[in-house]
C-alpha positions, 0 to 999 in steps of 0.5 A: 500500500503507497503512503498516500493510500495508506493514510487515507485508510487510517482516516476512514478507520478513525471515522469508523471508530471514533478512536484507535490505537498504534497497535490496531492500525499496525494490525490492520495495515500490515506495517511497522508501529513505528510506520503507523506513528509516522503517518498520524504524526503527518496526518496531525500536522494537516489537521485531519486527526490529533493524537492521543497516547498509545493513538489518535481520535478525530479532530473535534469541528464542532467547538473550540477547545475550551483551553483556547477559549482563555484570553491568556492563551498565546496572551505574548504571541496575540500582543505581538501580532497586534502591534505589528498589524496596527502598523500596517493602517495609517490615517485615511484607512477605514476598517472592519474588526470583529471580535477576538482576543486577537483583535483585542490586542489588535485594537489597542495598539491600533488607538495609537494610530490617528485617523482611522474609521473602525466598524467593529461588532466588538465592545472590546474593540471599540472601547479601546481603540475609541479611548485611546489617545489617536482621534479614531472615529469608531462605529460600533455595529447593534445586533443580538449581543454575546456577554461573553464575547462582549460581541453583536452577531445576528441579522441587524449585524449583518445589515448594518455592516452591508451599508459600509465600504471599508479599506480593510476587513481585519478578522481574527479567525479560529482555524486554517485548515491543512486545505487552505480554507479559512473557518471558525467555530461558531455559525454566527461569528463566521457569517460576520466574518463573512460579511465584512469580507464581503464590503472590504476591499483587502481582507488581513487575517490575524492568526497566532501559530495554533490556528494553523493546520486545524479544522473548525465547523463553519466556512469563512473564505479560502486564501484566494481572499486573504490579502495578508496574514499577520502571525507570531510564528511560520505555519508548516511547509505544506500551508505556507507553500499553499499561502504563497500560491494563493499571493498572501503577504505573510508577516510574522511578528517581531520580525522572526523568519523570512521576508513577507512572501511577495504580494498580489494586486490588491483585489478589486471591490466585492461588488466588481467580483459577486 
């Protein structure tokens, strides 16, 4: 059995089980344990199965892990993300920010910016960038209000946001899958997201190093869309290969790793290409 095909049968066991072990798989496939552990390690770093002990168990779509849930995860990594994105808009820019830990971050270092339009669905953003010391003009999108995102989602965001244009659409996200498609947790944030997208001429995403090469439920965009990606560290080769086909300006925090993979042209206003 070539490797490919190999792989391909441990996830359709897994699917099967819903849990299995080195041991089985070896059984099974007629390999070496040591050849099983090497494909779900491969297999776990496209984000199509995690490993666990002795192991491995689907990747969970339909809700984000708790521990990631904490906005002290990665608390370092998203303060450097947002301080090198808020150096990418300067005064005159107008743009959508929705709501994140991430962009949290993003927005207080983005009030020190003058001049700036910001639409955001997140009170979090709004408070920061609209008390900050640059005069920010700061709209804050109405909406079914989430307490413990401190965030709008619903129909009324949705509509609110169709009657602006911005420059930028700047999006925190919770996964980048092995397949080049951006996606999140929960139905509403996506379609949000997806909004935004749509009345933004560049789209920045903001994505520290866990969000890569892992799945989540709901669909955001592909990376045909992405205009820049600004993390704290390289993802894997087989995603970085696929940002750099795409035309993605990828942009690590703190200068670390190699130059920003070459831009494309800007693309044309959503309303040109839908």
């Amino acid at each position: 059995m070539i490797p490919e095909h190999r792989r391909t049968r441990i996830l359709e066991l897994l699917t099967a089980r819903q849990q299995t072990s080195v041991n089985d798989l070896a059984d099974d496939l007629g390999v070496s344990r040591e050849t099983v552990r090497r494909d779900l390690g491969l297999l776990e770093e496209d984000g199509l199965l995690r490993k666990v002990h002795g192991g491995a168990v689907p990747v969970q779509t339909g809700a984000e892990p708790v521990v990631k849930l904490s906005a002290g995860q990665q608390r370092l990594e998203k303060l450097a993300i947002g301080e090198r994105a808020a150096a990418l808009f300067t005064a005159g820019d107008s743009l959508f920010v929705d709501a994140g830990t991430t962009t949290a971050a993003f927005g207080a270092a983005l009030a020190r910016v003058e001049g700036l339009t910001v639409i955001t669905n997140s009170l979090d953003v709004a408070g920061r960038v609209g008390t900050g010391p640059g005069e920010n003009k700061v709209f804050v999108l109405g909406g079914d209000f989430r307490a413990e995102a401190l965030e709008t989602v619903g129909p009324v965001t949705i509509e609110q946001i169709e009657g602006f244009r911005a420059d930028h659409a700047v999006l925190t996200v919770g996964a980048i899958d092995a397949a080049g498609m951006v996606c999140d947790f929960n139905l509403e944030e996506a379609a949000v997201a997806r909004a935004m997208i749509r009345q933004a001429r560049d789209l920045t995403i903001l994505a520290d190093h866990t969000k890569f090469a892992r799945s989540a439920l709901v669909k955001i965009c592909t990376l045909r869309e992405v205009r820049r990606v600004v993390t704290d560290s390289l993802p894997g080769e087989r995603l970085r290969q696929l940002m750099q086909d795409a035309g993605i300006e990828l942009i690590v925090a703190g200068g670390y790793g190699p130059s920003p993979l070459p831009q494309r042209r800007r693309r044309g206003h959503p309303s040109n290409e839908r």
